[in-house]
C-alpha positions as CSV (number, residue, x, y, z in Angstrom):
1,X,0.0,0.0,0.0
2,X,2.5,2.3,0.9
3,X,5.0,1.7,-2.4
4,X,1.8,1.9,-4.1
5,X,0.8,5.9,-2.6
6,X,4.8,6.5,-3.8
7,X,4.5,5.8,-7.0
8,X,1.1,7.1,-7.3
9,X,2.8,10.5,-5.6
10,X,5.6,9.7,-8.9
11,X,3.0,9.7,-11.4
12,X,0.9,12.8,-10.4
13,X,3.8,14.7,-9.4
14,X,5.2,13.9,-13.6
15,X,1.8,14.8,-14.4
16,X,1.0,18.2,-12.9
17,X,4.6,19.6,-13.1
18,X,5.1,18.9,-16.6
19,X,1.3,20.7,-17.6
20,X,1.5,23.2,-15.3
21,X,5.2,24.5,-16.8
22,X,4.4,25.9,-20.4
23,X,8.4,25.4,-21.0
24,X,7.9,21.9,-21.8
25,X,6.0,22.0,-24.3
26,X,5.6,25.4,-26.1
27,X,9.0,25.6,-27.5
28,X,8.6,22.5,-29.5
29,X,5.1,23.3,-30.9
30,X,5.8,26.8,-31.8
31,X,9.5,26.2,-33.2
32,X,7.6,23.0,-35.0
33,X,4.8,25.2,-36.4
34,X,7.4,27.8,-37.6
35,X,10.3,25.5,-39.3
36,X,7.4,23.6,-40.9
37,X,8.7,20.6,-39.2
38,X,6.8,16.9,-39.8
39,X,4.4,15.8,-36.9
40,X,7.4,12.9,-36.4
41,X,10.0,15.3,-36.2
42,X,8.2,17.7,-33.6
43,X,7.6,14.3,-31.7
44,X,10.5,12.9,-31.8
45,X,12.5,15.9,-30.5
46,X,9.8,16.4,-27.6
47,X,10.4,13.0,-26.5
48,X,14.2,13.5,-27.0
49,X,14.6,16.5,-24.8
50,X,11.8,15.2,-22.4
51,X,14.4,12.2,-22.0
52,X,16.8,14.5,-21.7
53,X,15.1,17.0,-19.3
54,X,14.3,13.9,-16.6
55,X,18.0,12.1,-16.6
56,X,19.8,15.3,-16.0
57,X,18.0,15.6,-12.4
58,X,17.7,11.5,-12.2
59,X,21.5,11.9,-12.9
60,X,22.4,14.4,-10.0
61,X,19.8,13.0,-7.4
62,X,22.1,9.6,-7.8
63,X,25.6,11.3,-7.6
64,X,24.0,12.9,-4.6
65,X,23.0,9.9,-3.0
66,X,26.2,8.4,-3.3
67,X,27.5,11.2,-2.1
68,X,25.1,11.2,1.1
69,X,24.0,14.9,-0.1
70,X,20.9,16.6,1.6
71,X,17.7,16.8,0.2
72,X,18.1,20.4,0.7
73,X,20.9,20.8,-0.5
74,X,20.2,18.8,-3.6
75,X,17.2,21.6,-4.1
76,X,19.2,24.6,-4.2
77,X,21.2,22.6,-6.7
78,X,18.4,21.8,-8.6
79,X,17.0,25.4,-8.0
80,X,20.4,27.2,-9.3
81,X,20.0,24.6,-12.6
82,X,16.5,25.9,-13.0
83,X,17.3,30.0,-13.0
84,X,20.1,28.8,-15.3
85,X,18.0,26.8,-17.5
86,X,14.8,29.5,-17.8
87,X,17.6,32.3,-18.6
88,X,18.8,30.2,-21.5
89,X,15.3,29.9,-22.7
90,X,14.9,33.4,-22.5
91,X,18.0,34.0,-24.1
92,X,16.5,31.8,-27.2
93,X,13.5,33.2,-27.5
94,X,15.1,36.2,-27.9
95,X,17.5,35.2,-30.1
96,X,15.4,33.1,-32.3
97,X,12.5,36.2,-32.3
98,X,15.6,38.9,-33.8
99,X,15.9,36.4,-36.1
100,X,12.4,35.8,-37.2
101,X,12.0,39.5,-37.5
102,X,15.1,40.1,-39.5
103,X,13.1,36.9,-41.6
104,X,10.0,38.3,-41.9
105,X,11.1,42.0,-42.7
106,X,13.1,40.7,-45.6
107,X,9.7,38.7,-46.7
108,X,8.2,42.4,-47.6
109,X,7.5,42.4,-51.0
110,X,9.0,46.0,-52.6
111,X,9.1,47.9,-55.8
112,X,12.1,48.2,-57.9
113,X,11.9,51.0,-61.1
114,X,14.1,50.3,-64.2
115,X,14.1,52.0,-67.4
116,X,14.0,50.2,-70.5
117,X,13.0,51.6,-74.1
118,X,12.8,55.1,-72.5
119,X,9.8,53.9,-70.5
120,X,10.2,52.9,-66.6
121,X,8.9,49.9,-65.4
122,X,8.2,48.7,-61.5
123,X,8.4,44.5,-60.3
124,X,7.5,43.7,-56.9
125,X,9.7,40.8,-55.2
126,X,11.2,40.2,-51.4
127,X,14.8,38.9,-50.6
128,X,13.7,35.2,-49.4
129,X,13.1,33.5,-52.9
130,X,10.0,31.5,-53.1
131,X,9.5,30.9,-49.8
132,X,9.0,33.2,-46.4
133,X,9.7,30.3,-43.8
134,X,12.2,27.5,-43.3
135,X,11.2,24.0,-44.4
136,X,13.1,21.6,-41.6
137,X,16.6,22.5,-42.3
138,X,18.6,19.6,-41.2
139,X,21.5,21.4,-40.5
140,X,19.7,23.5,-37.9
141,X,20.9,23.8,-34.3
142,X,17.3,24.2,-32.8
143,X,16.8,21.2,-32.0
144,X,20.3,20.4,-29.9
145,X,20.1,24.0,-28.8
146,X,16.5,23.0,-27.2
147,X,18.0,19.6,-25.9
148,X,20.6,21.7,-24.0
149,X,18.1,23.8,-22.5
150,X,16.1,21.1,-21.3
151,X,18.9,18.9,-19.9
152,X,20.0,21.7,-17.9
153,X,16.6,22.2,-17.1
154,X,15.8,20.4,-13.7
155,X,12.3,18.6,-12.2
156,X,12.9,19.4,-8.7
157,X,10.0,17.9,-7.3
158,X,11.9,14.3,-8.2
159,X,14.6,14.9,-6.0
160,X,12.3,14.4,-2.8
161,X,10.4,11.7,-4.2
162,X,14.1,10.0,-4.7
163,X,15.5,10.3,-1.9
164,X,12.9,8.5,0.2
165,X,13.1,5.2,-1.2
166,X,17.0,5.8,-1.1
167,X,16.9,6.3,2.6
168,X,15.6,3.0,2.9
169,X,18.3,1.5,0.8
170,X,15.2,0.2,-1.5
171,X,16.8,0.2,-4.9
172,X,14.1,-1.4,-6.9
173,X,11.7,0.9,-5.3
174,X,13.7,3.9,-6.6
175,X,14.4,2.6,-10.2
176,X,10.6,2.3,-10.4
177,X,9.6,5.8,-9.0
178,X,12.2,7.1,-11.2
179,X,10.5,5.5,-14.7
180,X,6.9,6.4,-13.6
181,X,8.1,9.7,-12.7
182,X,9.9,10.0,-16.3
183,X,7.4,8.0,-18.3
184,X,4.5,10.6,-17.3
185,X,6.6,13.3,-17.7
186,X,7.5,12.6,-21.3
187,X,4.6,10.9,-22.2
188,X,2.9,14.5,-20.8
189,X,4.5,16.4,-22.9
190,X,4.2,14.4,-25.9
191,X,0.6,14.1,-25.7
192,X,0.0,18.0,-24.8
193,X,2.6,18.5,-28.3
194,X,0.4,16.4,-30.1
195,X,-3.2,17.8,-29.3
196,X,-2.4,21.5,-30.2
197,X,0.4,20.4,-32.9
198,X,-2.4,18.6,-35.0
199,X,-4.8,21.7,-34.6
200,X,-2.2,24.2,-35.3
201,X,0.1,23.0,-38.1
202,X,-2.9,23.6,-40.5
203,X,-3.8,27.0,-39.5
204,X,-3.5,29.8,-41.4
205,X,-1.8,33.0,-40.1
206,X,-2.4,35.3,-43.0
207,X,0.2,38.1,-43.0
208,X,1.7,37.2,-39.8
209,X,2.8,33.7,-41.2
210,X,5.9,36.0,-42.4
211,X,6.0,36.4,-38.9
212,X,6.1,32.9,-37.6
213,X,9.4,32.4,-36.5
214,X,9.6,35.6,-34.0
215,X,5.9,35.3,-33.0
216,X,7.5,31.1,-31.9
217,X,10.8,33.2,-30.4
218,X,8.4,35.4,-28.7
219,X,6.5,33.4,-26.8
220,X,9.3,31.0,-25.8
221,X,10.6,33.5,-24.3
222,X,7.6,34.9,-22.5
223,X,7.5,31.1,-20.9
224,X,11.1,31.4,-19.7
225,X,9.7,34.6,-18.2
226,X,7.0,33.0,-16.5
227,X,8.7,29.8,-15.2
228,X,11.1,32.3,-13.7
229,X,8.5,34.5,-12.5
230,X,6.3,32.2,-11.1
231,X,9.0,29.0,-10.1
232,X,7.2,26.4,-11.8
């Protein structure tokens, strides 16, 4: 009964941290949406980095308890990774919203005059060929620059959860917390990805589509803002 309360405690912790934090999933629907990435790809980078995100603190919650490191301890750890982590993603969305602008400015269509045969003609065109937005560049570092971010990025309300079963020198106990805990998390963020992924990669943004990549920087950033705001 009482194993059982744990790893229910595991699951719902995975469950309501992850939807409750829009860092882990807005950066990949909105980067998705604006590099035109497949459904596959956006998935398989959110489970990457969701992977990624839970190992880094599954990582340093073992080194601590071989160490024999307070749970306290352990949390300002975990706390410092997390201003850390929200500054990068700030930093990004930034960066990547400069960049979308400097994008969709050169998407403005403008006229050029020319004379020929004594008579002055005018063509329209922009500086981004046929296209105004990226179609999933491979050589892109989005996608390891995201898996950075969340690796860095720390689920501190494992670290308690942890440490119990540790204390008892339960080892099976803790491998299991630690996939339930990780499973939900991932598979939480995949299936929020998915939902609004499906209903937004078909919708059309009109003149902001030009837009799309620093509306996607925008708003990643303005997560990063809130997680360090509001500590979720």
């Amino acid at each position: 009964m009482e194993l059982n309360i744990l790893y229910l405690t595991a699951a719902s912790i995975g469950f309501v941290h992850t939807l409750i934090g829009p860092d882990h999933y807005l950066p990949f629907i909105m980067v998705g949406k604006a590099r035109s990435w497949s459904f596959q790809k956006t998935i398989f980078i959110t489970i990457l980095c969701g992977v990624g995100h839970v190992l880094g603190s599954v990582i340093l919650g073992l080194i601590g308890i071989a160490l024999g490191i307070t749970v306290g301890f352990l949390e300002e750890i975990e706390s410092v990774r997390g201003d850390i982590a929200s500054w990068l993603l700030i930093g990004f969305g930034i960066a990547y919203g400069s960049w979308g602008l400097r994008i969709g400015f050169r998407a403005k269509k403008h006229s050029h005059g020319h004379v020929h045969n004594e008579e002055t003609h005018h063509h329209s065109h922009h500086h981004l060929g046929r296209h105004t937005h990226i179609h999933g560049n491979e050589k892109s570092v989005t996608p390891w620059a995201l898996f950075v971010i969340f690796v860095l990025g720390p689920c501190e309300p494992l670290i308690p959860v942890l440490m119990y079963p540790a204390a008892q020198g339960d080892w099976w106990t803790l491998v299991v917390v630690t996939l339930v805990f990780g499973v939900i998390t991932v598979a939480t963020m995949t299936l929020v990805v998915i939902v609004v992924f499906k209903k937004l990669v078909n919708l059309q943004m009109g003149f902001l589509e030009k837009y799309s990549h620093a509306l996607a920087g925008i708003i990643i950033a303005i997560s990063g803002i809130a997680i360090k705001l509001m500590g979720i």
